[in-house]
N, C-alpha and C positions, 0 to 999 in steps of 0.2 A: 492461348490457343487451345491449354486442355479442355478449359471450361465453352469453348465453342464447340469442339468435338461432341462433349459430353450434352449438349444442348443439341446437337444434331441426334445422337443416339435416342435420348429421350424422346425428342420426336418421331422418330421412326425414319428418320430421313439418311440417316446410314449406320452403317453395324460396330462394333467395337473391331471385327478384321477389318477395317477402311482404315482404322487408325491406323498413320504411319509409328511404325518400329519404336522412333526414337520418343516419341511422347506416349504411347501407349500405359507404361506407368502413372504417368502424371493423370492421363483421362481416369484411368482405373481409379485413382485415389480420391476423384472429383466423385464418382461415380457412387461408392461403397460409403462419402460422406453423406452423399444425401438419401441413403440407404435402398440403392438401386441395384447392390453391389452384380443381382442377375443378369443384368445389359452389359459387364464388361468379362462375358467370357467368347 
């Protein structure tokens, strides 16, 4: 599910605050791998 979040983000299709709570680290860490790390604050 991170890695769907973090494929919305990249899109522009929603924000790293839409992540829900409980996954939010996980998306972060998806994020900052593929050196995005800007789109997870």
């Amino acid at each position: 599910m991170a890695v769907v979040y973090a494929t919305l983000i990249i899109k522009g299709k929603k924000t790293f605050a839409d992540v829900p709570v409980k996954i939010q680290q996980q998306v972060k860490e998806v994020l900052v791998d593929l050196g995005l790390e800007e789109l997870a604050q």
